[in-house]
C-alpha positions in Angstrom: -17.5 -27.5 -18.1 -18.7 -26.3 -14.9 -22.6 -25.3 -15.3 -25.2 -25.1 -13.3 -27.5 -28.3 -13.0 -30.5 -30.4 -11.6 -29.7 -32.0 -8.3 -32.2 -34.5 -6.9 -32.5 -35.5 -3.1 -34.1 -39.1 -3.6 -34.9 -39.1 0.3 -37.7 -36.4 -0.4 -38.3 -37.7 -3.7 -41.9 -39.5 -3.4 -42.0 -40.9 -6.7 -44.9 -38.7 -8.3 -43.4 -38.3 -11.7 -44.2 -34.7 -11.5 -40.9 -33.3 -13.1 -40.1 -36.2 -15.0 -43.0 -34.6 -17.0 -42.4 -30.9 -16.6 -38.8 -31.8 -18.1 -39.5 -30.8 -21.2 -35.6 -32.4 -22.6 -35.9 -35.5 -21.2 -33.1 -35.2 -18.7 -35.4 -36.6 -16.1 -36.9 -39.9 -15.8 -38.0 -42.5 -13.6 -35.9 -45.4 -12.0 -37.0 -47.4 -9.5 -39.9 -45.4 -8.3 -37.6 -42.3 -8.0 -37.2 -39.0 -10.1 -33.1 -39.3 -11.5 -31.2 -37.2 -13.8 -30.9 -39.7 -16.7 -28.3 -37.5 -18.9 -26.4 -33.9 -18.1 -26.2 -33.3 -21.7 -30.1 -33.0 -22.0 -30.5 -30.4 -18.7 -30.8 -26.5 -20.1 -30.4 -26.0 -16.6 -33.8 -23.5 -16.8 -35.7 -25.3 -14.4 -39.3 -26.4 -15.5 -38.8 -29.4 -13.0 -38.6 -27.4 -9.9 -41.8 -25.5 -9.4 -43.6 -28.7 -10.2 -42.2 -30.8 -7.2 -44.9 -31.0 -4.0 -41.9 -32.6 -1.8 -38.7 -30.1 -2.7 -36.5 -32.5 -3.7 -34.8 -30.7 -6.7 -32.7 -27.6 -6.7 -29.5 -26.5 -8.3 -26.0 -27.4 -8.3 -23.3 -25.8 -10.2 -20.8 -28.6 -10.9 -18.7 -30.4 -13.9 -21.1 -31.3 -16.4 -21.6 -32.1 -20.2 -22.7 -29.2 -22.4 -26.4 -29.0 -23.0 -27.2 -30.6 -26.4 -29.8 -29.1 -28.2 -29.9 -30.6 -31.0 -29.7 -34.4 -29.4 -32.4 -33.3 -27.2 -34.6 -32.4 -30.3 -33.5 -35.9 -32.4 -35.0 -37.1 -28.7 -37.9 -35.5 -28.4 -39.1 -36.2 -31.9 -38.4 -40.2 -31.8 -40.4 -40.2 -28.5 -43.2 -38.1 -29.5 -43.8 -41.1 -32.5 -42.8 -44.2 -30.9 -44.1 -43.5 -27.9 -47.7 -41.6 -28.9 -49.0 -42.9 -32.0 -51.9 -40.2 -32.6 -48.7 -37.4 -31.4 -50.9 -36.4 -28.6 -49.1 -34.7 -25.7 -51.9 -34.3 -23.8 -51.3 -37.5 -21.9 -49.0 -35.2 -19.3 -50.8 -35.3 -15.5 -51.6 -32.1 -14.7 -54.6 -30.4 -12.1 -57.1 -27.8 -13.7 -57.2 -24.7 -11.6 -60.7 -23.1 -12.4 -61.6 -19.2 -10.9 -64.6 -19.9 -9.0 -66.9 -17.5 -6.5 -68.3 -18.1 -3.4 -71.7 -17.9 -5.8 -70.9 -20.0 -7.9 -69.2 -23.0 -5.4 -72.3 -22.6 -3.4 -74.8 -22.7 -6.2 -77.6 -25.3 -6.5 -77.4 -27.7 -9.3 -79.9 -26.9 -12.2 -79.8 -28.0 -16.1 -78.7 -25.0 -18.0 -80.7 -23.4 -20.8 -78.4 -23.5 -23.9 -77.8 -19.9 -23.3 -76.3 -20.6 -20.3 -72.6 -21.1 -19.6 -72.1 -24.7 -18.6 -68.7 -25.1 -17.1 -66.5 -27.9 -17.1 -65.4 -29.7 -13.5 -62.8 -31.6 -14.8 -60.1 -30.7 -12.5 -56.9 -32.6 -13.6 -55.6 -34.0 -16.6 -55.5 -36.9 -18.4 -58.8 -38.6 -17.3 -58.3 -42.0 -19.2 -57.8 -44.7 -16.4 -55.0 -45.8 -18.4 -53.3 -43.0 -18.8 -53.1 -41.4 -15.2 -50.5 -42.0 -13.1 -51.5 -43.9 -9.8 -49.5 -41.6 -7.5 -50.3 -38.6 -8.7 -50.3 -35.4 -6.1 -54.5 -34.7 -7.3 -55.3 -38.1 -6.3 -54.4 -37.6 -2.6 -57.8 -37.0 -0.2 -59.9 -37.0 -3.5 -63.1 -38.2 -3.7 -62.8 -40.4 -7.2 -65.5 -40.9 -9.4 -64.8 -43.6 -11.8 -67.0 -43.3 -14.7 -67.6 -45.1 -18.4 -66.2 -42.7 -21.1 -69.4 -42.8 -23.2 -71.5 -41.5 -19.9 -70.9 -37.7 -20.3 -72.2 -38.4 -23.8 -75.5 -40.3 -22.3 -75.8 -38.1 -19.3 -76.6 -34.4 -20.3 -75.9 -32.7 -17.1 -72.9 -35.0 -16.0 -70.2 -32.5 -15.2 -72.6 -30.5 -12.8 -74.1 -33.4 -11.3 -71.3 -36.5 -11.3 -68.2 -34.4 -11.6 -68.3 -31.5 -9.1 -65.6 -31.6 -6.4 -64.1 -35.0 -7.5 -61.4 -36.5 -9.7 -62.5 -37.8 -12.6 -61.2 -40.8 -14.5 -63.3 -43.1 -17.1 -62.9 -46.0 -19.7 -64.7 -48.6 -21.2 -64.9 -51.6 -19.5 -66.3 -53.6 -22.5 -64.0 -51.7 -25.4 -60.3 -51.4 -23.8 -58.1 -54.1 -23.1 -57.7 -55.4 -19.5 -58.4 -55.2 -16.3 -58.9 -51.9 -14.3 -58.5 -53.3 -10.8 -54.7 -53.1 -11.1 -54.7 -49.3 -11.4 -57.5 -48.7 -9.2 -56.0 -50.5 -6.3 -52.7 -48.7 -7.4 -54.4 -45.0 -6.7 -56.2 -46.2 -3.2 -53.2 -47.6 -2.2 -50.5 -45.1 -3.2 -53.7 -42.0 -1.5 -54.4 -44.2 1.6 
């Protein structure tokens, strides 16, 4: 059947991840360091991927192509959600935090709130576990990193306004998780330089 369907330039593809993520079906994945349309079958052909990429490397293409398959793209997405996350969490997709701010508030000196004061978060992309973030991606690039323990927020009451403010955030433990961080740190400077 001739359909309309992802098309991916892999000279302008810079390897972020980006819409391997955004594609909800699974179509899309990661081979080799660039973005590749893994099955025809599982592209609806609506598109979440192309927003999402900072180089332009996908568009459309109407040409021969399997049927979209809903219901393998389903079977899919539940065998992935439990073999791959075992607590079912989505939430491990890289994404930036876009917060309204005003020149007031952007300029403002740092104080400790009163507790009826609104204290609002900086976090400013998602996930924040060094594990979990993808080295090259697009937030990390000119960011100033602060690399923090997780249990820090907890000991530090004012650590968003004070630590967080302007910079990416990404924390573990270094005496709880397993490994070594250096691999992933020197992954993000190296992939920002």
């Amino acid at each position: 059947m001739i359909r309309k369907i992802v098309k991916i330039d892999e000279e302008k593809c810079n390897g972020c991840g980006l819409c391997a993520e955004a594609c909800h079906e699974g179509a899309i994945g990661m081979t080799d360091g660039k973005a590749k349309l893994l099955r025809d079958d599982y592209c609806d052909g609506l598109g979440d991927c192309l927003p999402i990429c900072p180089t332009g490397a996908i568009s459309f293409e109407e040409r021969e192509a399997a049927t979209y398959d809903e219901a393998a793209v389903k079977a899919r997405t539940a065998k992935q959600v439990s073999a791959e996350l075992p607590c079912g969490c989505l939430g491990t997709n890289a994404r930036s935090i876009n917060r309204i701010t005003t020149s007031a508030t952007a300029n403002a000196a740092i104080t400790v709130p009163s507790m009826s004061q609104d204290m609002t978060s900086q976090l400013v992309q998602w996930p924040v576990q060094i594990k979990l973030v993808p080295a090259n991606a697009p937030y990390f690039e000119n960011a100033n990193l602060l690399v923090a323990a997780d249990c820090s927020a907890y000991a530090h009451g004012n650590f968003h306004s004070e630590f967080m403010r302007n910079k990416i955030t990404l924390i573990g433990c270094p005496k709880l998780d397993e490994g070594d961080y250096s691999e992933k740190l020197t992954a993000i400077l190296k992939n920002n330089d």
